[in-house]
C-alpha positions in Angstrom: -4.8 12.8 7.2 -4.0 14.0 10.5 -5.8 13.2 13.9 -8.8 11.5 11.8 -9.3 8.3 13.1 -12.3 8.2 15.8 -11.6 5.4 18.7 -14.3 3.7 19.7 -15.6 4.4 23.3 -15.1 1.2 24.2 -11.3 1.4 23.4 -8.5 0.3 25.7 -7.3 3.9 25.0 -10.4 5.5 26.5 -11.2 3.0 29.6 -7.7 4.6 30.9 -9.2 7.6 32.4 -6.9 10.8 31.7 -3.8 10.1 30.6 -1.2 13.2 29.9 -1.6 13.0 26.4 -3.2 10.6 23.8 -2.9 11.2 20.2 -5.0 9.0 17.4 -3.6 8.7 13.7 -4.0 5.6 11.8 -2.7 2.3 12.9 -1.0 0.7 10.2 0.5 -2.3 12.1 -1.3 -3.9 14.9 0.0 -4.8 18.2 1.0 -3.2 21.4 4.7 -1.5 22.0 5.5 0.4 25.7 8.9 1.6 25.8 11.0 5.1 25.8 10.9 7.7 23.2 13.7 8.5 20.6 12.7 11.3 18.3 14.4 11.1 15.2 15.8 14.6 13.9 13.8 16.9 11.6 14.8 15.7 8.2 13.4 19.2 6.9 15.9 22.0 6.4 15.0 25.6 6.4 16.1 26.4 2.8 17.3 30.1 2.0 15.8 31.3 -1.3 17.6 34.4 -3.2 18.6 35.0 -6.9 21.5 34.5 -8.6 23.6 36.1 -11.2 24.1 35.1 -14.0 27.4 34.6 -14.0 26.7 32.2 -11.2 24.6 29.9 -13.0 26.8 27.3 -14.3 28.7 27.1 -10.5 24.9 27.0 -9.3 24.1 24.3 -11.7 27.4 22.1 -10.9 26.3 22.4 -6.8 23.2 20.8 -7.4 24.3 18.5 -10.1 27.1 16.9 -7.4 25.1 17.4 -4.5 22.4 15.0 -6.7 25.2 12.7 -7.6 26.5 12.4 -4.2 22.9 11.1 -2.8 22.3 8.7 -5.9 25.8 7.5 -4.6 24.8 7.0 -1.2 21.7 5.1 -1.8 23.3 3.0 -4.2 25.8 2.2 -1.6 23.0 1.8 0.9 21.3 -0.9 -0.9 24.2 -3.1 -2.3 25.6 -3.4 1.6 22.4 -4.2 3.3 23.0 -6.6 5.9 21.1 -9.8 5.9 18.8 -8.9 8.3 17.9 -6.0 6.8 13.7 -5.7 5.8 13.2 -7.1 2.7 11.6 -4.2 1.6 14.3 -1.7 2.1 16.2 -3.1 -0.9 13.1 -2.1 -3.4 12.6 1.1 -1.8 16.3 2.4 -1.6 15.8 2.1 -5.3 12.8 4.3 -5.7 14.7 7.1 -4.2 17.9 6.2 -6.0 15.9 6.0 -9.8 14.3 9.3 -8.5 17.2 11.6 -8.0 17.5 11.1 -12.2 13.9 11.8 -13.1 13.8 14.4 -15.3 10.8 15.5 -13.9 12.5 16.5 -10.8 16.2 17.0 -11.9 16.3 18.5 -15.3 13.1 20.7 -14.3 15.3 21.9 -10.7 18.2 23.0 -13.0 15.6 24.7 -15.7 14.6 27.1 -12.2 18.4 28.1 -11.9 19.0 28.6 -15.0 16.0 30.5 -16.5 14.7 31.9 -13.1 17.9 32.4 -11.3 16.7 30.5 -8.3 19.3 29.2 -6.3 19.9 25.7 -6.0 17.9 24.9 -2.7 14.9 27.1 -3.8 14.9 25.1 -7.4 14.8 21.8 -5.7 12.5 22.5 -3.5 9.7 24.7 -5.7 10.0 21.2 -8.2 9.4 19.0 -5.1 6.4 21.1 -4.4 5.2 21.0 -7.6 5.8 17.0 -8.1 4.0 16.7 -4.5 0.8 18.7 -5.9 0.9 15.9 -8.6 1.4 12.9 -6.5 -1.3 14.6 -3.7 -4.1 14.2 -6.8 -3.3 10.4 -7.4 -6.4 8.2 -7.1 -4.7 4.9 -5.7 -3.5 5.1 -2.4 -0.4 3.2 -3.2 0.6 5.9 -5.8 -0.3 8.8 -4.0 2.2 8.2 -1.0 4.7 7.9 -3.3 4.6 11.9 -3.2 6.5 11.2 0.7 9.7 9.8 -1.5 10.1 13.3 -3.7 10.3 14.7 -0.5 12.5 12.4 1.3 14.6 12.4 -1.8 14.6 16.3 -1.8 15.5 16.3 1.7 18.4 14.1 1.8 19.7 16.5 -1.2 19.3 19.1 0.6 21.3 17.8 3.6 24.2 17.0 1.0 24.0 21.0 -0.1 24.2 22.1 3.9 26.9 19.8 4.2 25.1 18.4 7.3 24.2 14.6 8.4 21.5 13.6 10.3 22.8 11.9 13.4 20.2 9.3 15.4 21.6 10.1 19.1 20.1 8.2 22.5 19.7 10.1 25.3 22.1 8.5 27.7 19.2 9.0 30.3 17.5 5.7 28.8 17.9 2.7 30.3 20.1 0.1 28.2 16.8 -2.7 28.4 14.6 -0.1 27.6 12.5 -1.0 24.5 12.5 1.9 22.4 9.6 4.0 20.0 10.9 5.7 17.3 9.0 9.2 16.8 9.6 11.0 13.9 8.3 13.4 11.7 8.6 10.7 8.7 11.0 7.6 8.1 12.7 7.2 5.3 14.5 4.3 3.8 17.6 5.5 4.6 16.4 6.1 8.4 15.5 2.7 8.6 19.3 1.6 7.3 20.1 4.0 10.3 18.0 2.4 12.9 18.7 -1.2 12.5 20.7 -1.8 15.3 18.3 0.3 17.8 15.9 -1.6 20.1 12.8 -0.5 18.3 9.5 -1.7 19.4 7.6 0.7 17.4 6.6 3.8 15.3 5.0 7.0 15.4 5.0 9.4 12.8 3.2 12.8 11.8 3.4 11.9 8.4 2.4 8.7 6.7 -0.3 6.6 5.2 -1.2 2.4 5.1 1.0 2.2 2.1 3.9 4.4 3.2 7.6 3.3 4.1 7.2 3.5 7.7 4.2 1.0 7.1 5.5 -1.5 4.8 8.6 -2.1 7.1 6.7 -1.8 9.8 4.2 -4.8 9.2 7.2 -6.5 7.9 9.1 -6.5 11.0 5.9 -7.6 13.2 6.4 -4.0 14.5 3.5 -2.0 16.0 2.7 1.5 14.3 1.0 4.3 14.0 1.1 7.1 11.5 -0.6 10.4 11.0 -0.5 11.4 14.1 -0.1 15.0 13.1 2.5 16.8 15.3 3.7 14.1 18.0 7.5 15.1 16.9 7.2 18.3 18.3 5.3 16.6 21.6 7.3 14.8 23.0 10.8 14.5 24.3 13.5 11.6 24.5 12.8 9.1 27.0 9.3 10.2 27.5 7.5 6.8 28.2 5.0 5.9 25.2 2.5 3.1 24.8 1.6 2.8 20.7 -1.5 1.0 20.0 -1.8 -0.2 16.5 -4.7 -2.0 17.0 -6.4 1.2 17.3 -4.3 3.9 15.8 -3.8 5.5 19.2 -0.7 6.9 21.2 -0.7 7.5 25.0 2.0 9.7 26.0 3.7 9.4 29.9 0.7 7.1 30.4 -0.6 6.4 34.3 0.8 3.7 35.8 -2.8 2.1 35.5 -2.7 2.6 31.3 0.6 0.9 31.4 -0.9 -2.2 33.7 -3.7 -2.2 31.1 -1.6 -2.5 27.6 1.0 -4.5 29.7 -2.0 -7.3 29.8 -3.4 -6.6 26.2 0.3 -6.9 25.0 0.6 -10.2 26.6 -3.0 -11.4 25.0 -1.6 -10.3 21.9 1.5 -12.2 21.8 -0.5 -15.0 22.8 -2.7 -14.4 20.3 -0.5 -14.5 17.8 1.2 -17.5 18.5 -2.4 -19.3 18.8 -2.7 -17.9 15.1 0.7 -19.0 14.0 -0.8 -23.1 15.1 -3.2 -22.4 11.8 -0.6 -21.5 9.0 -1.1 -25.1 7.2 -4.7 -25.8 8.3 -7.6 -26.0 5.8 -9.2 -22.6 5.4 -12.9 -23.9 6.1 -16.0 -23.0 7.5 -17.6 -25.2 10.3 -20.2 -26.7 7.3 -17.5 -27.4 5.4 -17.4 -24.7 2.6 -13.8 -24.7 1.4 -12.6 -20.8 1.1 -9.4 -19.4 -1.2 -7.2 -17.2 1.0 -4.5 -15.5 -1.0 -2.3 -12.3 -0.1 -1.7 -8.5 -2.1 1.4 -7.6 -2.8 3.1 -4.2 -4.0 7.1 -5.9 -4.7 7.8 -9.1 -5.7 10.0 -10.0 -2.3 6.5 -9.6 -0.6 5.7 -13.4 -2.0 8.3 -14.7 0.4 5.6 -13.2 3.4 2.8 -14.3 2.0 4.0 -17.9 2.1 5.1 -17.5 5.6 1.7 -16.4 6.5 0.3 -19.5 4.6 -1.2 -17.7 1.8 -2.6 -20.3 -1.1 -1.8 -17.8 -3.9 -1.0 -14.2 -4.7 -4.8 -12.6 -5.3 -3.3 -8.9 -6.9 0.1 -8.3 -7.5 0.6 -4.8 -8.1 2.8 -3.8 -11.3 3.3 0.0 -10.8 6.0 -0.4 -8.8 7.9 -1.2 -12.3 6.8 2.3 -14.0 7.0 4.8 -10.9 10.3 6.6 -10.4 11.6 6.9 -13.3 12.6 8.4 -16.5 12.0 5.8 -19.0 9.5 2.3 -19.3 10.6 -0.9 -17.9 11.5 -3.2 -20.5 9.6 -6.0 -21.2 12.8 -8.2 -19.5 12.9 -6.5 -16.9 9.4 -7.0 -16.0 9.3 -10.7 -17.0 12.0 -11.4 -14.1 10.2 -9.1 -11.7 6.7 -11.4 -12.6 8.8 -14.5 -13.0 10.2 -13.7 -9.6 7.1 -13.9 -7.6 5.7 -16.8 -9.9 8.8 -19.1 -9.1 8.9 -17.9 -5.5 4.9 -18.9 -5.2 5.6 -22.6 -6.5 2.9 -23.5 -8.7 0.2 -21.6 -6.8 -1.7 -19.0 -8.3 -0.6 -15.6 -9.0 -2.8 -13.0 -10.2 -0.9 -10.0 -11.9 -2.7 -6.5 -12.6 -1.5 -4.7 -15.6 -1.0 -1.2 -15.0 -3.1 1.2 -12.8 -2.0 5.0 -13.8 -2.7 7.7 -15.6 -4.8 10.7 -15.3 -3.0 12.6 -13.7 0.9 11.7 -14.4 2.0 10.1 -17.5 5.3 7.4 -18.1 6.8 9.4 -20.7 8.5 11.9 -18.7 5.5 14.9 -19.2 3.5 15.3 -16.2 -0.2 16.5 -17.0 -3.1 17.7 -14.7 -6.4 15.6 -15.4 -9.7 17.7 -14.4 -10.2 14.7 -12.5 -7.5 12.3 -12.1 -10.2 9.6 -10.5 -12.1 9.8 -13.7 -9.4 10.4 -16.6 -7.5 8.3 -18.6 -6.5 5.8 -16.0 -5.7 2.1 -15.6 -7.2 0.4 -18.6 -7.9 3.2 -20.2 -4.6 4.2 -20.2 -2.9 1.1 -21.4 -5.3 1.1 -24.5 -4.8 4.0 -25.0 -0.9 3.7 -25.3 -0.9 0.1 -27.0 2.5 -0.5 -26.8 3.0 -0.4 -23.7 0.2 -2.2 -23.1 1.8 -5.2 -25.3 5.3 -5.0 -23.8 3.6 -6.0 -20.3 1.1 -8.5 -21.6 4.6 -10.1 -23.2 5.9 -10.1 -20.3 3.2 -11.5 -18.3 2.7 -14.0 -20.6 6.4 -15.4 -20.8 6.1 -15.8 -16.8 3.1 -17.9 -17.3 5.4 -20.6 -19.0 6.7 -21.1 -15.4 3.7 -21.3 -13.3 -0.2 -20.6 -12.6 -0.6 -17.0 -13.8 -4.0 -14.9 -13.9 -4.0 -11.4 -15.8 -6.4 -8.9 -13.9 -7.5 -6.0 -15.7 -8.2 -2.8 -13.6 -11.2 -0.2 -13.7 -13.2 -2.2 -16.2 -16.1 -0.2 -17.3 -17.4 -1.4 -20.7 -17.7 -4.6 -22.6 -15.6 -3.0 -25.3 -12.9 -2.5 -23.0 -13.0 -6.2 -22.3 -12.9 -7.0 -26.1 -10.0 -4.5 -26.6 -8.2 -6.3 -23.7 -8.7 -10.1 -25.0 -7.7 -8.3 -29.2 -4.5 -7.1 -27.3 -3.7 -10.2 -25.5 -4.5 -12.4 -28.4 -1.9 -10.0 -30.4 1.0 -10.4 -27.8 0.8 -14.2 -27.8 1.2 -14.3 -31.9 4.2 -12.0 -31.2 5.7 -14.8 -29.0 4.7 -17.2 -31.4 6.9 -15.4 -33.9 9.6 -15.4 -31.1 9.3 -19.1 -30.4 8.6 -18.3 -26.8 7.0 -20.3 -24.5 3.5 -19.1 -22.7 0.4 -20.6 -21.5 -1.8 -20.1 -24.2 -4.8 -20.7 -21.4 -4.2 -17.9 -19.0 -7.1 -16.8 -17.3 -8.0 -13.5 -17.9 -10.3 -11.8 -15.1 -11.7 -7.9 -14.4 -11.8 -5.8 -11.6 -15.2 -4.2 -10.4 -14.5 -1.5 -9.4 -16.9 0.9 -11.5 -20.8 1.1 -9.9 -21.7 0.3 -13.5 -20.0 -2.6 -14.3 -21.5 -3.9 -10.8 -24.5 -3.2 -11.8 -24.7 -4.5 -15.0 -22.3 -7.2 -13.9 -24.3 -10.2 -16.5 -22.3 -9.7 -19.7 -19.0 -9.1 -17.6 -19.4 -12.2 -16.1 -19.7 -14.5 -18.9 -17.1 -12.9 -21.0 -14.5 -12.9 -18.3 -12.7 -16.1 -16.6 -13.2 -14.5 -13.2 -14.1 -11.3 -10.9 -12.3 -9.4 -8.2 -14.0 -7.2 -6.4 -11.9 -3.7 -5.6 -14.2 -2.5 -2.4 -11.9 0.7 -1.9 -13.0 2.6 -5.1 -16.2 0.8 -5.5 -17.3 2.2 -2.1 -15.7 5.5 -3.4 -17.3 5.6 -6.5 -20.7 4.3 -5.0 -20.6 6.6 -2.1 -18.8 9.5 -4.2 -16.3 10.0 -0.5 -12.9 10.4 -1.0 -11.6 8.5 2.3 -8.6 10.6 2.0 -10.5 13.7 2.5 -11.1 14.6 6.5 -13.4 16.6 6.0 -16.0 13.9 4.6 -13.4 10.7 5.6 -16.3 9.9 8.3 -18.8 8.8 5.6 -16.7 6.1 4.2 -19.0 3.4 4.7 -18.3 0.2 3.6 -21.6 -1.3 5.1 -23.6 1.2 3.2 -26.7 -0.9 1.8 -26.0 0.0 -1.8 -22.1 -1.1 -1.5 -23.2 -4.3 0.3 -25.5 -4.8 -2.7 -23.0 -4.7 -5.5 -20.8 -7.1 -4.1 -23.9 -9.4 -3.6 -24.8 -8.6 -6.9 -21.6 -9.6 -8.1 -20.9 -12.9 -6.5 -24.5 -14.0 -7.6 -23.7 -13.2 -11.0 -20.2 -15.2 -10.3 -22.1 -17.9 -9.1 -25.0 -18.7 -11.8 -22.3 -18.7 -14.6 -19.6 -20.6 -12.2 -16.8 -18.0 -12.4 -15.1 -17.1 -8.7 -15.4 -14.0 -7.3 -13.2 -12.4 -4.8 -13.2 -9.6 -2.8 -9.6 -8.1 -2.7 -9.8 -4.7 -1.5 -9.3 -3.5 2.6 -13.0 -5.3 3.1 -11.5 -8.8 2.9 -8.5 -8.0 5.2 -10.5 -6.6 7.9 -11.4 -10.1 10.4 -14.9 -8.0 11.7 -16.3 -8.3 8.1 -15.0 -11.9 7.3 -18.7 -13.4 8.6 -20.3 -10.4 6.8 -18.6 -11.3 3.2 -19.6 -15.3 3.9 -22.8 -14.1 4.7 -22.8 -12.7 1.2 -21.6 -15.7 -0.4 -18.1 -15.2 -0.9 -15.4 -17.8 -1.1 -12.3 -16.1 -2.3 -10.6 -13.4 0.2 -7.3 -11.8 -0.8 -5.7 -9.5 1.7 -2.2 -8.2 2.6 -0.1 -11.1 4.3 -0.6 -10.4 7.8 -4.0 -9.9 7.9 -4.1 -13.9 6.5 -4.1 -15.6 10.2 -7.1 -13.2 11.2 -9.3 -13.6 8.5 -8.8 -18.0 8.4 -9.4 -18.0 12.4 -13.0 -16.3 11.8 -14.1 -18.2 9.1 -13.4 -22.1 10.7 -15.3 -20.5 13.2 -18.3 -19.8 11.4 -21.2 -21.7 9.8 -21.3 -20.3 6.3 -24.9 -21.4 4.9 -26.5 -20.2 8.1 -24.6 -16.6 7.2 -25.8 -16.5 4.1 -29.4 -16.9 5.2 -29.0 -14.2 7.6 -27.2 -11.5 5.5 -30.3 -12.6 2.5 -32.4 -11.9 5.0 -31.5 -8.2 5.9 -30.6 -7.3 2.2 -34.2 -8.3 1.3 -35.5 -6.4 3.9 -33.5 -3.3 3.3 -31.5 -3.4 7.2 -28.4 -1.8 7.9 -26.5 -4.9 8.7 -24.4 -5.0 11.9 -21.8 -7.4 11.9 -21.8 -8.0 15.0 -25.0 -9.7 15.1 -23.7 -12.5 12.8 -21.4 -13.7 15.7 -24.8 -15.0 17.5 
């Protein structure tokens, strides 16, 4: 996605009059950062491709063998000497790349090139990469799908090893020492952001990058403004060019006019003010002004991401994404290892409730080492399909969930429900897994609550039979608005009709939380709908009481709703639905 986003008119960006150049991608961590540009150097090599002979083979196979080694080495070494004030993150991700430079997928199939097609090493490596990026480019979930960035981060470190060159980050001595300084790069990877942690940084702009990619994660964990996507900015500016990088609104203003720098000087100020305002309601009640108590709880995608959540006073983990466990690799976590990763995040929590979602893939890549090509990976064999489909795997997680609900409040969360048999299958198989730890002699709460997404149009609209069968709902608005609207928001060239107020969306999450309601089982909304402060009067309106969001957005979200008068919304938003209007949010606020 490059140069998609649309500003609105009444944008800071666009009140500045003409400013040399201003660049909109996506803003994937909000705030305001003025300060110099440092362009980090390409981290893609120009790769000469010729054939071999095949007496060169095996010398051609050791090159790339030790030039794989040598990076696995260097991340490894990254990650066990991260200083303590490294991101959080880093840690994780370091290990993606470091399990990926042994996938078969991408090193046994690299060698295979050399020595069936005589390819030399750089041209193996990178026609694989290619090939695993197709893969990763036809991922459904977003979170999955930027993983394609590490095979190519990966692939380009390797290739730096091969060249025999290093990538150097060098400040232009013409930058003043108490200059705050932008990072602009084509992408950041892990082991750029090991590079650049003793820079001033303020902020981030990439051409590359998505709300889930590295540069984003570390970003929003650092309180550090970004934006990604941008396209080309690398090759548009210089170092020290003066930068303003608005991540409020996914904008970049480069050499700005001394009156756009007056301008995000003030909204920077009202921002940091802001956010200290914020931090004052960390421990207050989470309440509307009639006194409708509301669940706030946070997403995460690795278990260290708990620690934030707390910090930004979350009352529970609403999704806890498990792929993390399965991607970048050869073989399947065992169940041990996944009961530390959920025990982790259970123990970190304290006794507040964590939801954890068994696995969402398939279709289009499977965890046995074969890659496949669904027609459609959004409507294959994915996500609960997939794990009933492969049972034991399917057990060795529930075992493991299970095991980490001796130690705390734990909710299992079942993804892309679709059919009431699915629902039956999933309760057989969980009923299963607990007689196994019987057997064991191992401990487990043998009342776990077991809840589904909606995520399917169908199962929203015939939500009844889910709803009494099922300890609670979540409502996933990102591929319900997908599947409703049939828009892939990842696609520019219909990305502008991704409409989450669309009347027939706004209807199946009504239809939901009614159903939720007349049976007394929560509800929650935990797709980008619930993070986004705007719609928070919109969903109270529409009678939800359970939000679950990415950390940051926690503080946002809990300021609009103790300003708002929820019964009164929910008369309002009745109102319109009945009557078929397009609902502006806006007019809730009066």
């Amino acid at each position: 996605m490059t140069n998609s986003v649309k500003v609105s008119s009444l944008t800071p960006a666009a009140q500045l009059g003409s400013p040399m150049l201003c660049l909109y991608g996506q803003g994937v961590a909000r705030g305001y950062a003025i300060g110099r540009v440092v362009v980090l150097g390409a981290t893609a090599l120009e790769v000469s491709h010729y054939r071999i002979s095949t007496a060169q083979i095996p010398s051609e196979k050791n090159r790339l063998t030790s030039a794989l080694n040598t990076t696995q080495q260097e991340m490894n070494d990254m990650a066990e000497n991260l200083p303590d004030d490294a991101p959080r993150e880093l840690a994780a991700l370091l290990s993606v790349h470091s399990m990926l430079l042994s996938d078969p997928l991408l090193a046994d199939q690299a060698l295979a090139l050399i020595q069936d097609k005589h390819y030399n090493a750089e041209w193996a490596l990178t026609t694989q990469g290619q090939i695993l990026g197709e893969q990763f480019a036809a991922i459904e979930d977003e979170y999955l799908r930027e993983r394609g960035s590490d095979v190519r981060q990966v692939i380009e470190r390797v290739l730096q090893v091969l060249s025999g060159s290093k990538q150097v980050l060098e400040l232009n001595h013409d930058i003043d020492v108490e200059d705050q300084l932008i990072v602009v790069a084509h992408d950041i990877s892990p082991a750029d952001m090991i590079r650049l942690r003793g820079a001033r940084f303020a902020g981030f702009a990439t051409d590359l990058g998505g709300a889930t990619s590295h540069t984003a994660i570390v970003a929003r964990s650092l309180g550090v403004p970004a934006v990604v996507a941008l396209g080309h900015i690398r090759a548009l500016v210089s170092d020290g060019d003066w930068v303003v990088v608005d991540g409020a609104n996914g904008a970049v203003l480069v050499n700005p006019s001394r009156q756009a720098l007056d301008q995000y000087r003030r909204l920077q100020q009202l921002y940091l003010d802001e956010r200290a305002e914020l931090s004052l309601l960390k421990d207050v009640a989470a309440e509307t002004l009639d006194g409708i108590q509301i669940s706030l709880e946070a997403n995460i995608e690795l278990p260290d991401e708990a620690e934030l959540a707390l910090a930004n006073g979350a009352s529970g983990i609403g999704l806890f994404r498990t792929e993390f466990l399965f991607m970048g690799r050869n073989d399947l976590p065992t169940e041990e290892e996944q009961y530390q990763a959920y025990l982790n995040v259970v123990t970190t929590m304290q006794h507040r409730p964590v939801t954890i979602r068994t696995l969402d893939i398939g279709a289009d890549k499977t965890l046995d080492g074969e890659a496949t090509v669904a027609t459609n990976p959004a409507l294959g064999l994915r996500a609960i399909r997939y794990c009933l489909a492969h049972p034991q795997l399917f057990a060795t997680q529930l075992r493991a969930i299970l095991r980490a609900s001796a130690h705390g409040t734990v909710r299992i969360l079942i993804p892309m429900v679709a059919h009431m048999h699915e629902v039956l299958a999933t309760k057989a198989a969980i009923a299963s897994a607990k007689r196994e730890l019987d057997t064991r002699g191992q401990a487990y709460d043998d009342k776990i609550l077991v809840g589904a997404m909606v995520e399917v149009p169908a199962t929203a609209i015939a939500i009844e039979p889910f709803a009494e069968a099922l300890d609670f709902l979540s409502i996933g608005t990102n591929d319900l608005i997908q599947y409703t609207l049939a828009i892939d928001r990842a696609d520019n060239e219909v990305a502008a009709l991704y409409d989450p107020l669309h009347p027939a969306v706004l209807r199946l999450i009504a239809n939901t939380i009614n159903a939720g309601e007349r049976v007394g089982k929560p509800v929650a909304v935990c797709g980008e709908m619930a993070g986004d402060f705007h719609l928070t009067r919109l969903l109270l309106g529409l009678g939800l009481t359970h939000f679950s969001m990415q950390a940051q957005q926690l503080l946002d979200v809990k300021r609009e709703i103790r300003r708002a008068h929820s019964n009164a919304l929910r008369l309002k938003v009745a109102n319109s639905l009945n009557r078929a209007i397009e609902i502006d949010p806006a007019t809730l606020y009066h």
